[in-house]
N, C-alpha and C positions, 0 to 999 in steps of 0.2 A: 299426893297422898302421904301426907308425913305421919312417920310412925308409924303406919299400918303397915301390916307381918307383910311378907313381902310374898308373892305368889308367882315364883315363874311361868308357869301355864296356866293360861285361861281355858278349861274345858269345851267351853260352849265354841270358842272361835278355833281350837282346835279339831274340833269334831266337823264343825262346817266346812272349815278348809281340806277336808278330808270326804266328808259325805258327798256337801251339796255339789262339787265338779263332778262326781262318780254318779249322782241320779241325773246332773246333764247329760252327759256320756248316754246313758240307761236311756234316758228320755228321745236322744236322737234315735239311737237304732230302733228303739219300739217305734217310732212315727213313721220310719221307712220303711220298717218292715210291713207296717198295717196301711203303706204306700199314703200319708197322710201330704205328703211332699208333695208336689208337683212333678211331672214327670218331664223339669228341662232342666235347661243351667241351672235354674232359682232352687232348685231341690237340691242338686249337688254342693251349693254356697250354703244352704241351709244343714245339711247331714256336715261339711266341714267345718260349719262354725260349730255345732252342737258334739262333733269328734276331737277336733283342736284346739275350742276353745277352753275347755280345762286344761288342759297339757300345758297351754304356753301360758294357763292361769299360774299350774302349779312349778313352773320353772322360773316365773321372773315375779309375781302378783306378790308372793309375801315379801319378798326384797322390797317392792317399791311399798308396799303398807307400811312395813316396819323402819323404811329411810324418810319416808313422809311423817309420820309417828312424830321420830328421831327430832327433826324437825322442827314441829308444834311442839315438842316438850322443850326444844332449845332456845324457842319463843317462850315460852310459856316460864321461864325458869328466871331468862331475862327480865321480865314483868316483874318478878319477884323477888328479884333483887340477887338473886342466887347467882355468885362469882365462879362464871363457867371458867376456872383458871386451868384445867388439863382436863381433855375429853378423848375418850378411848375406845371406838366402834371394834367390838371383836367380831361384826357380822351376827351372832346371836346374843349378844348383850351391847348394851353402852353403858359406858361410866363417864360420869362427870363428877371430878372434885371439884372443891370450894374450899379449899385451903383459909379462906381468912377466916368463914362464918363453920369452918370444921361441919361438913356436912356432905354426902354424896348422893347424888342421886345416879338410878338405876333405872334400864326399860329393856324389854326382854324378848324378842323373835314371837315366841308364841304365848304374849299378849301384850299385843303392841298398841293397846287402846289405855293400860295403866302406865303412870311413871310412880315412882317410890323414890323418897326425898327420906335419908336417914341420916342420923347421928353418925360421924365419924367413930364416937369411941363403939359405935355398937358394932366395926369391924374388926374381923380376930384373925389368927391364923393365915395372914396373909404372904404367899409363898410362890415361887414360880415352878410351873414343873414342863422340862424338858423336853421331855416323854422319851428320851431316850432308853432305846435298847438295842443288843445284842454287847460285843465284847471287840476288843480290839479293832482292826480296821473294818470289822461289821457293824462296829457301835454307828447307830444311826435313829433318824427320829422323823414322824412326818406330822405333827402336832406339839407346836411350844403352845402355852399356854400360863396364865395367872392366876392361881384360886382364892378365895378369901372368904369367912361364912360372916354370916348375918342371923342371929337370933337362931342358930341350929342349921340353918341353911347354907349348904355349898355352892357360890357361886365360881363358875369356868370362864374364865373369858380365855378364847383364844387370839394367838400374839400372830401364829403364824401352821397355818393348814395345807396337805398336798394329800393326793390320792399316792404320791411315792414319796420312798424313804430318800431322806439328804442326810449324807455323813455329819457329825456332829460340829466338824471346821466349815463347813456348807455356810455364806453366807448370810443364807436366807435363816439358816438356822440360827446364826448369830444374832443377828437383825433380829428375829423373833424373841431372845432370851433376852437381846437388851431393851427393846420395848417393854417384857414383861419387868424388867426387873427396874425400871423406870418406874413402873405404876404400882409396881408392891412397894416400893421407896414411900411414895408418895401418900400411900392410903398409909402405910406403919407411920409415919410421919405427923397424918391430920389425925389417928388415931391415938399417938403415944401422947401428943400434945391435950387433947380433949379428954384423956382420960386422967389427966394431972390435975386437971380443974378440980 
């Protein structure tokens, strides 16, 4: 979809991935409760798949949609000639340049049925942010990340994510800010070049 405004979320597949597992859920217990199951093994397979099976939809189902996606659009980009030359999965975005034809494309967690093929000069502001905080030996951080907008829009790609903080010589933390600062290299680079044109 080249050229078109870029839309991180898809509502409609948003709302599903949301709704429709919660009226399974809903759907099981009404049918057991109004005893619609059978009353042996086959009811209890049945009340578990209709209890569990969203749960372990919504723990693994959008990773494998959104890596499947990833995918076809890395087919699909191939087709078209587009020089997959550095590709950068942050788990809720991918980035691929194309440094010779100056042009990025982008696919996004929550809508993983579009890709967006853009002009490199249409990137701006591209920048890595640490995330560090506190001070002295409490300075620490538990999301590195690289931002860059598009037509008004902020996009995050994360470099490197933890549910705990790592001191800022941490690493993982390193690793995460030179990854980022790899990819903001690269997008200022296909953008400084395409805007000269």
């Amino acid at each position: 979809m080249e050229n078109e405004r870029i839309k991180k979320i898809n509502w409609l597949y948003l709302g599903g991935y949301i709704i429709l597992p919660i009226l399974v859920i809903v759907l099981g217990i009404a049918l057991t409760v109004w005893h619609v199951f059978p009353d042996n093994g086959l009811g209890t397979i049945l009340f578990a798949i209709f209890l569990f099976g969203p749960v372990v939809f919504w723990s693994v189902g959008g990773s494998f949609i959104f890596k499947r996606q990833n995918k076809k659009m890395e087919q699909e980009l191939d087709r078209e000639n587009f020089h997959r030359d550095h590709t950068f999965n942050g788990k809720g975005v991918e980035v691929i340049v194309d440094t010779k034809d100056k042009k990025v494309a982008l696919k996004f967690f929550w809508n993983p049925f579009e890709k967006f093929i853009i002009d490199a000069k249409k990137v701006e502001n591209a920048y890595v942010d640490t995330g560090a905080c506190g001070s002295g030996f409490m300075e620490g951080s538990s999301r590195v990340s690289f931002l860059f907008t598009v037509d008004g829009i902020k996009i995050r790609v994360n470099t490197f994510t933890s549910n705990q903080r790592f001191r800022m010589d941490s690493n993982y933390i390193l690793d995460g800010i030179s990854k980022a600062d790899m990819m903001v290299n690269i997008l200022n680079e296909a953008s400084k070049d395409n805007k000269k044109k």
